[in-house]
N, C-alpha and C positions, 0 to 999 in steps of 0.2 A: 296724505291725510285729508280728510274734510279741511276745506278751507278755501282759499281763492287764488286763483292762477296769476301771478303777475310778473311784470318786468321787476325785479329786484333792484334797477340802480333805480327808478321810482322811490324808493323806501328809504333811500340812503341815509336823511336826514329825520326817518320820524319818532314818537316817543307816546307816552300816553299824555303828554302836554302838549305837544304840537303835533296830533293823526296826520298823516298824510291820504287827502279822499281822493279815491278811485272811482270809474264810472262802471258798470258793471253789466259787460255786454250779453252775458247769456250764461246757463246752465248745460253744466258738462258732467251727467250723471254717471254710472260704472257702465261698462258694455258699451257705449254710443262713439261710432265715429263723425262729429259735425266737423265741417267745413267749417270751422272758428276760428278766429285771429283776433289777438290781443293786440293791440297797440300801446306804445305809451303814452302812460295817465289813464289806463285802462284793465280792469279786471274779469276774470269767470269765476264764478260759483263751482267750484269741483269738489267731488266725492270720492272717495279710498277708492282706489285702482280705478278710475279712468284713466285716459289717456289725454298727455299734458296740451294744450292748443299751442298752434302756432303762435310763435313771437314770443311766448310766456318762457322763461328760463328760472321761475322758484315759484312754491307754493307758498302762502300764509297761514297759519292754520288758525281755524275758526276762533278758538279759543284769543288772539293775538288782533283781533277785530272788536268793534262794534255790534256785529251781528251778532246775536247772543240768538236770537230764534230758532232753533230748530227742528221744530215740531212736522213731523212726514208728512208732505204735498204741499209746504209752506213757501210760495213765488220766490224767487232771489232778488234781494235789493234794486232799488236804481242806483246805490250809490254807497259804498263802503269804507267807514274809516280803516283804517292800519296802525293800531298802536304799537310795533315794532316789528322791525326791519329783517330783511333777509339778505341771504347772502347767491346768489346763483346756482343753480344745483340742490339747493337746501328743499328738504323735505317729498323727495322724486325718488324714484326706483328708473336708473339712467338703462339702456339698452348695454347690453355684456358686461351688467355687475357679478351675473351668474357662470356663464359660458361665454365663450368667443365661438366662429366660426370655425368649424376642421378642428375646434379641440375633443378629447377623447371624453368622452361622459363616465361610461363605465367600463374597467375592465373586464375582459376573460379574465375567469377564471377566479370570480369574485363572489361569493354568498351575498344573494338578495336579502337587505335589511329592508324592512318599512321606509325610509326615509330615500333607500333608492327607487321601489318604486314608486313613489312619491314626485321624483327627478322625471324620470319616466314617461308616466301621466302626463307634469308640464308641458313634456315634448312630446306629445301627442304619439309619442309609441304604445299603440296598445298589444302589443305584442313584442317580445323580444325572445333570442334562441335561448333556449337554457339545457343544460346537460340533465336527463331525469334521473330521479331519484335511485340511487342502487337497489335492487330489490334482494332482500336479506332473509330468508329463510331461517329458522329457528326453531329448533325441537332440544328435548332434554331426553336422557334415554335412563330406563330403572325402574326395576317391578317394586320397587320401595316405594315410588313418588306418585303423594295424589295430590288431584288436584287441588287449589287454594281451599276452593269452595266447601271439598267435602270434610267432612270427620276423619279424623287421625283413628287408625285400629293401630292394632300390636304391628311393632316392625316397618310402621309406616312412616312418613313424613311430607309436609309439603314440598312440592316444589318450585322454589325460587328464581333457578336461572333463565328460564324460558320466558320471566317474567321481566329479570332485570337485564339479561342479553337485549329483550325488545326494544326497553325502555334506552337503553346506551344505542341500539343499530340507530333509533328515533334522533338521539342526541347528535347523532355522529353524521348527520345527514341523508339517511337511508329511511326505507317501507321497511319495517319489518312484519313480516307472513310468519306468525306465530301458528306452528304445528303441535305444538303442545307435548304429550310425554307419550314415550314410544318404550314399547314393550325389550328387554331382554332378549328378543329373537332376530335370527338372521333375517327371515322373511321381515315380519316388523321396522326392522331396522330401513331392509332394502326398499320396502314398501313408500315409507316415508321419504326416504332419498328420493326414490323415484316422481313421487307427488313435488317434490320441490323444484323439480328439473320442470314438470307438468304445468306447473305455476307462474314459470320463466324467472323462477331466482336466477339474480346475479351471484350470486354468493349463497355458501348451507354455511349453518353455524350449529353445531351441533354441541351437547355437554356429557360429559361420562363417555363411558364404550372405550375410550382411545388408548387404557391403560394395559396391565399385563393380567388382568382378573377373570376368571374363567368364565364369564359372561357377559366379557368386554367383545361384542362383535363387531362394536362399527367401523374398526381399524381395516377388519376382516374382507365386510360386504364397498368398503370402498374400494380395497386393488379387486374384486371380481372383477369391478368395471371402469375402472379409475386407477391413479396412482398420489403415492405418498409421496412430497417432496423431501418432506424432514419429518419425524417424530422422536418426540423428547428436546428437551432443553435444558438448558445449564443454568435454571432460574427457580429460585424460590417467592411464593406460589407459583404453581402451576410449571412443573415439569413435564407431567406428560400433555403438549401441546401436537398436534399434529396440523400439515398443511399439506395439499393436493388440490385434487380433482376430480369429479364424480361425474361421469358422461359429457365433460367438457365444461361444468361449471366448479368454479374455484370452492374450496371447501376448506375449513377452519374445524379440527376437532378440537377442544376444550376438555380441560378437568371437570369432575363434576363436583369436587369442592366449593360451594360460593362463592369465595376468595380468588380462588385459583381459577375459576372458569372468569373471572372481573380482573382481573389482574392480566391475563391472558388477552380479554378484547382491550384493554387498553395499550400494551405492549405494543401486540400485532393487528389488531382489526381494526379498531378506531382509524390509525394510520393509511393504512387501506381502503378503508371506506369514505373517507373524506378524498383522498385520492380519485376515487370511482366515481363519488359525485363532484369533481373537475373545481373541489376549493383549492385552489393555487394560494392561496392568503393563509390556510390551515397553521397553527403550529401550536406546539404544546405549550402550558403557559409551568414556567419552572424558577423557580427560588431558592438560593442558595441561602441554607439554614443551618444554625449550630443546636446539635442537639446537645440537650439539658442533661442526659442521663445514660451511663457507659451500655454500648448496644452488643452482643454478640452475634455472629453467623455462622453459617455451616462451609461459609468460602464461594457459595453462587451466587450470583447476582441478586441480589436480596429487594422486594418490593414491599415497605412496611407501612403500614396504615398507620398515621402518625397528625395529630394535630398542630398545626403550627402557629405562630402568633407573631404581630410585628410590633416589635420593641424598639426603644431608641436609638440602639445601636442595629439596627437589623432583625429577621427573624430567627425565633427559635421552635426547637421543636422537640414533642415527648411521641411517645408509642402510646395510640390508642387502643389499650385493654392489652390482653394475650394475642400473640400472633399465629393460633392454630388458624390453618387455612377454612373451618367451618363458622371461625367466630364472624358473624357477617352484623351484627352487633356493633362491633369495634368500628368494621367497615362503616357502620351506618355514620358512627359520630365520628372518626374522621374528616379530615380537609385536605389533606394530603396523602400521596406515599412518598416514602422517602428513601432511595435508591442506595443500597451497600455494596459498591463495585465488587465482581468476581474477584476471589483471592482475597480479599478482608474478611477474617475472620473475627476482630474485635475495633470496636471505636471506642475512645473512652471521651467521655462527658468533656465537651466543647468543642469534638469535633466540626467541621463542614462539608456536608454533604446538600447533593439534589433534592429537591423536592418536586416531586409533578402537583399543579394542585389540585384538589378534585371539589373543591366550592369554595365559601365567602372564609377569610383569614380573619382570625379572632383578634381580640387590642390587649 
C-alpha cells in the first residue's frame, strides 16, 4: 500500500495521542531498485508494488500517518508521525505467497481460462505448448434445405443443423469449417467429403443421408472409401447415428432431425471432441432430479428435453413441450435432458432420474 516502510517493533507503543516520529530517509517509487536501508527510528516513502527496503519488515499505510499530502511529484517528508502501529509482515505481498519453487503452475491437459493466462504472463511465459484446436467439419445434406438467408418456396425449409452442430463443435472446444447444405447426390455428397479431408478436418460431421431413405447416400459414398464402425443405436432421438471413417479422418453421421442430430453430438461428439482437444478436466455437468409428471418410453434409452428447477428439497423436473425429435422449440427452452435408462418403459411422477444440464437452472 502507499505508505511508509518501517521497522514495526518502532510502532509498538503508538496511538493518535502519543505518534511515534520517524525520520524519513528517501522515496521508494513502483519499478525502482535503490540501495536503501532503513534503520531503526527510521522510515521510506513507498508506493503500491515497490519493492520493500532493507531492514524494513511492515509497511504503514498513508492513511494511518500524518502525511495526508498526496498530491503527484509532491517531496516525501523529513519526518513522519505514526498514529498506529503495525505488526511485521503487515501490509507486504511476501515472496511464495503465490508459488513456491519446482511447484506445478498448470496442468496438462487443462482448458486455458483468462485468469491462467493471466498466471502465465506473471511468469514471464509468453509462450506455452497447447494441443490445437480439433478441426470439425460440418455439412447438412437435403434438396429440401435452404439456406437461413433465403425465402422459403413450397417443400422447402431452413436449415438449422449446420448451424447449431457449429455453434456445439465452437462449444465443445473445436474450429468448426462449416460447409453448408450439400445436394442429395452421390457426386455431391463425395465432393463435399472430399473438400473436408482438403481442408485438414479432424473430424466430418455430417446431418441426414445416414438413414434407410432412398436418397440417403452418405452412408453409401463413405464405405466407397471409408468404413462404418456402427450405424444405428438403441437411443431415442437419434437412432440412425453412424461412426467411421472417410480417407482416414474420423467421421460422425447424424440424423437430420434437430433433435436427433443435437442429442446425437451430445451423446457421442461433444465427448470426443473435448477429448481431441486434450481437456483431461472435461466432464458432463449432471443432477439427479424427480420428475413432477408420469413419463412414458418406447424402452431405448430415452434423451428428453426437460426443464428443471432447484427446490428445497432438491431438483425437479417437467418435459419441455412434445418430444417429437423436429420440436427444436422445446429444445430451445430447455435446461436439461433428462435420461430414461434402456428397458423403462414408464416412470411415474416422483420418480429419479439423470439430468445432463444444458444451461442456467431455474429457482
Amino acid at each position: 500500500m502507499d505508505g511508509f516502510a518501517v521497522h514495526a517493533a518502532d510502532l509498538a507503543d503508538c496511538s493518535p495521542e502519543r505518534p511515534a516520529r520517524l525520520k524519513v530517509v528517501g522515496d521508494i517509487p513502483a519499478g525502482r531498485a535503490d540501495n536503501l536501508k532503513v534503520h531503526r527510528g527510521e522510515a521510506a516513502r513507498i508506493m503500491t508494488g515497490a519493492l520493500l527496503p532493507e531492514g524494513a519488515d511492515a509497511v504503514v499505510p498513508v492513511e494511518n500517518t500524518n502525511h495526508h499530502y498526496r498530491d503527484p511529484g509532491m517531496k516525501a517528508p523529513e519526518e513522519v508521525e505514526v498514529l498506529q502501529g503495525v505488526k511485521s509482515g503487515d501490509y507486504l505481498r511476501l515472496k511464495g505467497q503465490d508459488l513456491h519453487a519446482g511447484e506445478v503452475v498448470l496442468k496438462k491437459g487443462k482448458k486455458l481460462k483468462p485468469q491462467d493466462v493471466g498466471v502465465l504472463s506473471m511468469l514471464g511465459e509468453a509462450e506455452a505448448p497447447v494441443i490445437k484446436k480439433p478441426r470439425a467439419a460440418v455439412f447438412s445434406t437435403g434438396d429440401e434445405l435452404l439456406p437461413v438467408e433465403m425465402r422459403l418456396t413450397p417443400g422447402k425449409i431452413h436449415d438449422s443443423n449446420s448451424y447449431v452442430l457449429s455453434a456445439l463443435v465452437e462449444m465443445a472446444g473445436g474450429t468448426p469449417i462449416n460447409l453448408g447444405i450439400v445436394e442429395d447426390k452421390p457426386e455431391a455428397v463425395k465432393h463435399t467429403l472430399d473438400r473436408a479431408v482438403e481442408l485438414e478436418a479432424d473430424v466430418i460431421i455430417s446431418s441426414a443421408g445416414v438413414s434407410v431413405g432412398a436418397f440417403d447416400y452418405v452412408r453409401k459414398v463413405i464405405e466407397s472409401e471409408g468404413e462404418l464402425d456402427f450405424w444405428r443405436v438403441n437411443m431415442r432421438p437419434g437412432k440412425p447415428v453412424a461412426f467411421g471413417s472417410y480417407r482416414g479422418v474420423r467421421l460422425f453421421g447424424l440424423p437430420g432431425n434437430p433433435v436427433s442430430a443435437f442429442v446425437g453430438f451430445e451423446v457421442f461428439i461433444r465427448p470426443a471432441l473435448s477429448r481431441m482437444a486434450g481437456w483431461d478436466e472435461w466432464h458432463r455437468e449432471i443432477r439427479k432430479v424427480v420428475v413432477t409428471e408420469p413419463i412414458g418410453s418406447d424402452g431405448r434409452e430415452s434423451y428428453l428435453r426437460a426443464i428443471i428447477r432447484q427446490e428445497p428439497a432438491g431438483y425437479s423436473a417437467r418435459l419441455a413441450g412434445h418430444q417429437g425429435s423436429g420440436n427444436l422449440r422445446a429444445l430451445a427452452e430447455a435446461n436439461a435432458l433428462i435420461v430414461i435408462p434402456a428397458g423403462v418403459t414408464f416412470l411415474p411422477a416422483g420418480s429419479e432420474v439423470d439430468a445432463w444440464l444444458l444451461g442456467e437452472l431455474g429457482s
